[in-house]
N, C-alpha and C positions, 0 to 999 in steps of 0.2 A: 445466469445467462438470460436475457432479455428477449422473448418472444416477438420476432418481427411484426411491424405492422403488417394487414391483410394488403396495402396497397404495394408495402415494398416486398412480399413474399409474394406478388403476384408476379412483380418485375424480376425477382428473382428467377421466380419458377419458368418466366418465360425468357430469359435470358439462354436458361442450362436447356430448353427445349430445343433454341434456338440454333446450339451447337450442336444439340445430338443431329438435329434435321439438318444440318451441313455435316455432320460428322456420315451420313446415310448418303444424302447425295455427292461424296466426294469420293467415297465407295463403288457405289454403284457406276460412277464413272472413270473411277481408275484401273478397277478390277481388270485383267487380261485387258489392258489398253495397247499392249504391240501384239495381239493377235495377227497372222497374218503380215508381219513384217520380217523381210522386204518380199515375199516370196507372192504374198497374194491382197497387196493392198486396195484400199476404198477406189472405187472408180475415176472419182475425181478429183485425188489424192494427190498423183502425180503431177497436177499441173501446178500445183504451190509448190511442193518441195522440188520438183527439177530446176522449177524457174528459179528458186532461192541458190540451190547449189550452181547453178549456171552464172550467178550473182559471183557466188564467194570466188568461184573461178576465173571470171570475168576481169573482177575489181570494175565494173559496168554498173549503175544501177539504173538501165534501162532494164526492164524486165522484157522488154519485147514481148509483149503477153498483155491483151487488153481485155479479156472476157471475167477476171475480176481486176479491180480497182488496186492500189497497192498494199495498205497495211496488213491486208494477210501473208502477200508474201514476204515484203521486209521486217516482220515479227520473225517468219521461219530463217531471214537471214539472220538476224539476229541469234537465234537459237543455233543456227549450226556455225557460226563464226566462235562460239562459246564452246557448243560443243568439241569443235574442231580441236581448239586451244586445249582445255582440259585433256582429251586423249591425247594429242602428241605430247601432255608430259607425262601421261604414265604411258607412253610408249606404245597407244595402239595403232598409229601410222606415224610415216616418216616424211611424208611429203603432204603436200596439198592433194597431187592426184591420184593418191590411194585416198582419199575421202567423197564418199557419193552420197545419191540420195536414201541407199540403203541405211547410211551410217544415221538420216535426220529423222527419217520416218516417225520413231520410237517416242524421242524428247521432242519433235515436233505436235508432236501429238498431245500431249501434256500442256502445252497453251490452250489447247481445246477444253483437255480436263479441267484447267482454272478458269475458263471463260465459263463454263458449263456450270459449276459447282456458284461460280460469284453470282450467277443469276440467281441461283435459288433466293441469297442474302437480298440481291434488289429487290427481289419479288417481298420477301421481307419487309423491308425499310419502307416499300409503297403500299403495301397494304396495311399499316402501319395508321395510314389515312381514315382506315375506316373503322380501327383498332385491332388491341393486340390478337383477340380471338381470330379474327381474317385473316390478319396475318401468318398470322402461326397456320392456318388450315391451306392458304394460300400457298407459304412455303414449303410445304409436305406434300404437298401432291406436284408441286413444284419437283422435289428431290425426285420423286419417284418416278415420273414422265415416260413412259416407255420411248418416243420418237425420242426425247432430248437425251434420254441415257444410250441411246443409241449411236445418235448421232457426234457427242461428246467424243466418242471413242475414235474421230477420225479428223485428218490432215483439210476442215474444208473450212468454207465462208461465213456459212446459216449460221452456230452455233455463238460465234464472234460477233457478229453482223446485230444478233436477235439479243448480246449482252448491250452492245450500243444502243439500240432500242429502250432496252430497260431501264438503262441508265437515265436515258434523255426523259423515259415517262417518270423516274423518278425525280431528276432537277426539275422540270417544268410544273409536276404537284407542289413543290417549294415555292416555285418562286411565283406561282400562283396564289400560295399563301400570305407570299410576303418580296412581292414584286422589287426588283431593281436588274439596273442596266446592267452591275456585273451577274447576279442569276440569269439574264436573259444569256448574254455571251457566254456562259459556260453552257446551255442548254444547245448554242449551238453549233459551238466546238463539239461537244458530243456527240449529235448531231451529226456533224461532218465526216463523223472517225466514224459512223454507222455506215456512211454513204461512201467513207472510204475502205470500207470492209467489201462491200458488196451492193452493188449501183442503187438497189431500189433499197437501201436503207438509209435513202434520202429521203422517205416520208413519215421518217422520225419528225422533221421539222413542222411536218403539222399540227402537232402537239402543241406548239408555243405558239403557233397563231391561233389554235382553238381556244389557249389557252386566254392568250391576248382577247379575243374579242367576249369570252364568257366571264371576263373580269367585272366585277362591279365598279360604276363608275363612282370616281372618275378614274380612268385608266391612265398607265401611266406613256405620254407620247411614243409615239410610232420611232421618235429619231433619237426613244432610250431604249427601247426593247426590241422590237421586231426588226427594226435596219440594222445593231450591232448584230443582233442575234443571227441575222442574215449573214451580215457578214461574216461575223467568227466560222460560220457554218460553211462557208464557202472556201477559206483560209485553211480551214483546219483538213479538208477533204483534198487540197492541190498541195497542202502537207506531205500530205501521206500515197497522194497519187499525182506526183508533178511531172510525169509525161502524158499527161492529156492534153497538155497545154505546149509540154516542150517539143511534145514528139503528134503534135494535133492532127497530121494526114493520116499517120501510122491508127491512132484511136480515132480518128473518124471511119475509117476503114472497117476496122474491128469491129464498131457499133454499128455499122450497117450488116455484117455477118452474124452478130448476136439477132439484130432487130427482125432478121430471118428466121430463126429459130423460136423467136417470141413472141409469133405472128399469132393475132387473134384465131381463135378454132373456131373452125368450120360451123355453122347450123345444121348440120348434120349430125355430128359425131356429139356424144356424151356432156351434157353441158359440165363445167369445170368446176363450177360449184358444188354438182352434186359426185364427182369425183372424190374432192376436199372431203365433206361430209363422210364419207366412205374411211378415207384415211381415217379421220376423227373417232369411228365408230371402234375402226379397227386397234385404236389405241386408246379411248377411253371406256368403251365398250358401252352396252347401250343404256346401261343407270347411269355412268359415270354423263354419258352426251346429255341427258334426260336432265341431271342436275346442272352441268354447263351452260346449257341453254334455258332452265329455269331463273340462273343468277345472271345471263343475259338478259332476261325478260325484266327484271329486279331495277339492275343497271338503267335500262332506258327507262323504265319507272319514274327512275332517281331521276333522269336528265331531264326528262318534261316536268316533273312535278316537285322537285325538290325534297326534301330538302337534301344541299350537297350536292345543285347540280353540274357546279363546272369541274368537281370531283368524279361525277360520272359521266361527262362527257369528254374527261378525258380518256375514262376506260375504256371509250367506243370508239373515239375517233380514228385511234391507228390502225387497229385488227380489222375493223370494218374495211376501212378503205385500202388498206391492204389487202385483205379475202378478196377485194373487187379488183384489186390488181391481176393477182394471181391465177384468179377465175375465167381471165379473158384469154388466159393465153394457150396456147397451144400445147405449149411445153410442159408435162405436170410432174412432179416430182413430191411424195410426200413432205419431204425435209424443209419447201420451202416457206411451211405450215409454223416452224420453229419459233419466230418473232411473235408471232400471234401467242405462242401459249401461256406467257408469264402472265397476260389478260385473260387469258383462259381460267387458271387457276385462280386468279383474284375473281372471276362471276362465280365460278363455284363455291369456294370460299364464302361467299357475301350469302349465294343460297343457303349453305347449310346454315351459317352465322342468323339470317332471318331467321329458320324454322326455331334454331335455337331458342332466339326471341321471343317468338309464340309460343314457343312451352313455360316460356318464363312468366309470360302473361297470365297463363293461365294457371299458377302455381303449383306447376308440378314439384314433386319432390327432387331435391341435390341429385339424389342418386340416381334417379329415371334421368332427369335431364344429363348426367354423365355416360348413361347409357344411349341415350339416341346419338347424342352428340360420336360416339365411339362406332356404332353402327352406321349413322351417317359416313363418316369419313373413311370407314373400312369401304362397305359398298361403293364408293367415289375411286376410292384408290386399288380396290383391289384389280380390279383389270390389270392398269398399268403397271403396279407389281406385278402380278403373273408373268405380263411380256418383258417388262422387265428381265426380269430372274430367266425368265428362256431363253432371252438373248445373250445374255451372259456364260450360262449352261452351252449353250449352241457355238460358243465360238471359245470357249477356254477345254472345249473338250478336243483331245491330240485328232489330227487330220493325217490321213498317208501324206499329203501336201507338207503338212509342219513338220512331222518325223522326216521327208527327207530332205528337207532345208535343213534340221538341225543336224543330219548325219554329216550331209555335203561341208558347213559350214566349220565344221568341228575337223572332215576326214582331209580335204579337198587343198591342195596347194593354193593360195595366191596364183591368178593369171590361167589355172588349167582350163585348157581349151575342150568345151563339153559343143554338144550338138544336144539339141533338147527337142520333141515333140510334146512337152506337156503343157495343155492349155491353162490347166490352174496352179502352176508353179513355174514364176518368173523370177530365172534368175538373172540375180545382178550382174549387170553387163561390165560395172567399172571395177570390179573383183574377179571376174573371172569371163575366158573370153568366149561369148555364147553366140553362136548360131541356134534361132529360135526357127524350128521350120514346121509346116504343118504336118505332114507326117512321117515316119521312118520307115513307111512301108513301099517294100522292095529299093531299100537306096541302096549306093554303092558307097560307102561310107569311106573311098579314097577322093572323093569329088567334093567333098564337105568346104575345104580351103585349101589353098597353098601349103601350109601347115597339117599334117595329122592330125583328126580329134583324138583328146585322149579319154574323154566319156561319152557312153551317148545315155540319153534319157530316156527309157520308155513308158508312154504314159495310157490308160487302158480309154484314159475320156478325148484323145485321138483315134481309135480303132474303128467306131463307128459301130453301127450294129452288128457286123461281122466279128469282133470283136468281143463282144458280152458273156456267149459262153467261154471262150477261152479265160477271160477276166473271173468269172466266178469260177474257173477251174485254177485259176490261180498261176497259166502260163500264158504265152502272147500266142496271138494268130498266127496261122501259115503266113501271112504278110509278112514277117517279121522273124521268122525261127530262121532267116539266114543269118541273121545277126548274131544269135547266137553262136555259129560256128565261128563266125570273126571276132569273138568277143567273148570277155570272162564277165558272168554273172557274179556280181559283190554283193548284193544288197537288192532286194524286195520290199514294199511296203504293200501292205493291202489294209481295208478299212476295219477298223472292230464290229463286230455285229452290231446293227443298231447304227451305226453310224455310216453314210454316205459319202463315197468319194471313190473316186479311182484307183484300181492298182497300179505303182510307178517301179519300175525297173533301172537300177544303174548299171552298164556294164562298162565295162574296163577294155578299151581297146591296146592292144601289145600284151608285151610281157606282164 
């Protein structure tokens, strides 16, 4: 057997690395990925998947819904038109309208997972650029991301939004190597589908102009690259969101209601930059920011002084000017930090990649240099692992909430008409028929509906402070001991030690 060359054991070795670090980031973000489904979903969750199931019901694909753009939700129709298909031939509903958004939650969520997981690979393939060692360092701390392993796991825009980004920063390093009018148009087809994800992942497209004018001349005409690239970019976004245009009073509307909420903050209050930075800390912790912003400093290095510098100004151009998007606005939300981090990981990356360098220069020995190298990247990554791993711990560990979703869901007829006070267990309205009311204390429980309830819910994080000792005594308030009389206790859930959450109560009205 023939001992490989050192160049192709090198592609080897980094090939199989390659797959472990997507075999880790596909883990990390599938693990307990229907946490929380349907009973306690993402915040912002609900407005993709309702809108998608209001689709399949409809047979409509106006979404009536303009505060995101379209291809997130018509991916989720997608998904639950499949899903739908698959269950009714094994028989898990019989009609259209026994199928809700309880039913898409779960497999909707799973597009997040693939979006989440293929970044890591993009982040791959573009740091690639600056070679294998970046890239591999790049993709690893990629997998592990505490905010993106976090945010993977839900029904939103960021996640999808920030793989079109990556994508567009990876064709435009291309076709910056090796310029033509079809790499322009696909840079901004991609492009388009970022800004049809989610509005402001239309400054993907600054990529290919940055990329356009940091070309060596002679560059290639504005009416082969930047106008198709334009175009396609524009094509590919009324694609996937073509009531902006059909339905244009309805989204000019809409964008005046977002553009309220997106309203620049105040001089007063906290500037938004140094909010961001806060998040960043809190996820990469303060070596992990310390090395980030080293291979920041690296980066612009690169752009002013070469060499490789339209390669490093493309790793500035979007993250920057996006942070200054972000940073202006009123509205702040860690998650929308997401697109920024596949650059993130490629500065840190390129930091440790230098120091490496310097050890090499100065001939240290294989082994020490295998050791910094390994101390490097742990120190970089371990924060993010930790929150990682906690987050995962924290949400796959059982809730009084998910015990009694899973009793309800397993005990409970089709259509039982329940009355619920509980603030952190929502249930599905198109399974069963719910009265959601803020509390049960002193109701008369004949006045609920037309109809008798036949459960009510008790929940201990409606009680209020009145409430607390009876909850850790483990029965309900005087508010509420009438109920008892009118009703058969089934079922208690209270929290395990160590773990937070309310005590919820089913009782059984009649026989």
């Amino acid at each position: 057997m023939t001992t490989p060359a050192p160049a192709s054991f090198a592609a080897f070795t980094a090939r199989y690395a390659v797959w472990a670090i997507l075999a880790v980031a596909l883990g990390l973000r599938v693990l307990f990925v229907t946490s929380g489904v349907p009973y306690a979903v993402g915040v912002d969750e609900p407005f993709l998947v309702e809108t998608a199931v209001r689709i399949i019901h409809s047979g409509s694909l106006h979404p009536h819904f303009f505060d995101y753009p379209g291809l997130g939700i018509y991916a989720q129709v997608a998904v639950g038109v499949i899903v739908f298909m698959v269950g009714a031939i094994n028989g898990a509903w019989t009609a259209l309208s026994h199928f809700g958004p309880a039913d898409l939650y779960g497999w909707g969520r799973l597009v997040t997972v693939a979006a989440g997981t293929a970044i890591v690979w993009v982040v791959y393939r573009a740091g690639l650029f600056w070679g294998t060692r970046p890239a591999l360092i790049a993709a690893g701390l990629m997998a592990v991301s505490a905010m993106h392993v976090r945010e993977s796991h839900y029904v939103l825009t960021d996640v999808p939004m920030a793989l079109g980004v990556a994508v567009t920063f990876l064709l435009t390093l291309r076709v910056m190597q090796a310029p033509s009018t079809r790499g322009f148009v696909w840079v901004g087809i991609v492009a388009g589908l970022a800004a049809g994800t989610k509005y402001n992942g239309v400054y993907a497209f600054m990529m290919p102009v940055a990329a356009w004018l940091v070309m060596p001349s002679p560059r290639p005409r504005l009416l082969a690259s930047l106008v198709p690239a334009a175009g396609a970019c524009a094509g590919a976004f009324l694609l996937v969101a073509p009531y902006t245009i059909l339905d244009l009073p309805a989204f000019l509307d809409a964008w005046a209601g977002l553009a309220r909420h997106f309203k620049p903050r105040s001089r007063f209050a906290e500037p938004g930059w140094l909010l961001y930075v806060k998040h960043l800390q809190a996820n990469l912790g303060t070596i992990g920011l310390v090395v980030h912003t080293v291979g920041l400093g690296l980066v612009i290095r690169q752009a002013v002084r070469g060499p490789g510098r339209g390669l490093a100004v493309l790793a500035l151009v979007f993250p920057l000017a996006y942070f200054a998007l972000i940073s202006r606005s009123a509205l702040v939300y860690g998650r929308y930090l997401l697109p920024v981090f596949p650059f993130l990981c490629l500065w840190a990356a390129i930091a440790i990649h230098e120091g490496l360098a310097w050890t090499e220069r100065r001939d240290w020995s294989p082994r020490l240099r295998v050791a910094v190298l390994v101390l490097a990247v742990a120190l970089t990554a371990y924060r993010p692992v930790w929150a990682s791993v906690s987050f995962l711990k924290a949400i796959g560990t059982p809730t009084p909430q998910s015990k009694a979703w899973a009793w309800m869901d397993r005990q409970l007829r089709y259509t039982s008409r329940i009355v619920s006070e509980a603030k952190g267990l929502s249930i599905p309205g198109h399974k069963y028929s719910v009265i959601q009311v803020p509390t049960l204390a002193g109701a008369d429980v004949t006045t609920f509906a037309n109809a008798p309830a036949e459960y009510l819910v008790l929940s201990s994080d409606a009680w209020g402070t009145a409430g607390a000792e009876a909850a850790a005594a483990g029965t309900v308030p005087p508010s509420h001991r009438h109920l008892l009389t009118a009703a058969k206790t089934i079922h208690t859930f209270k929290p395990d030690p160590g773990q937070p959450g309310p005590v919820i109560v089913i009782l059984r009205l009649g026989p």
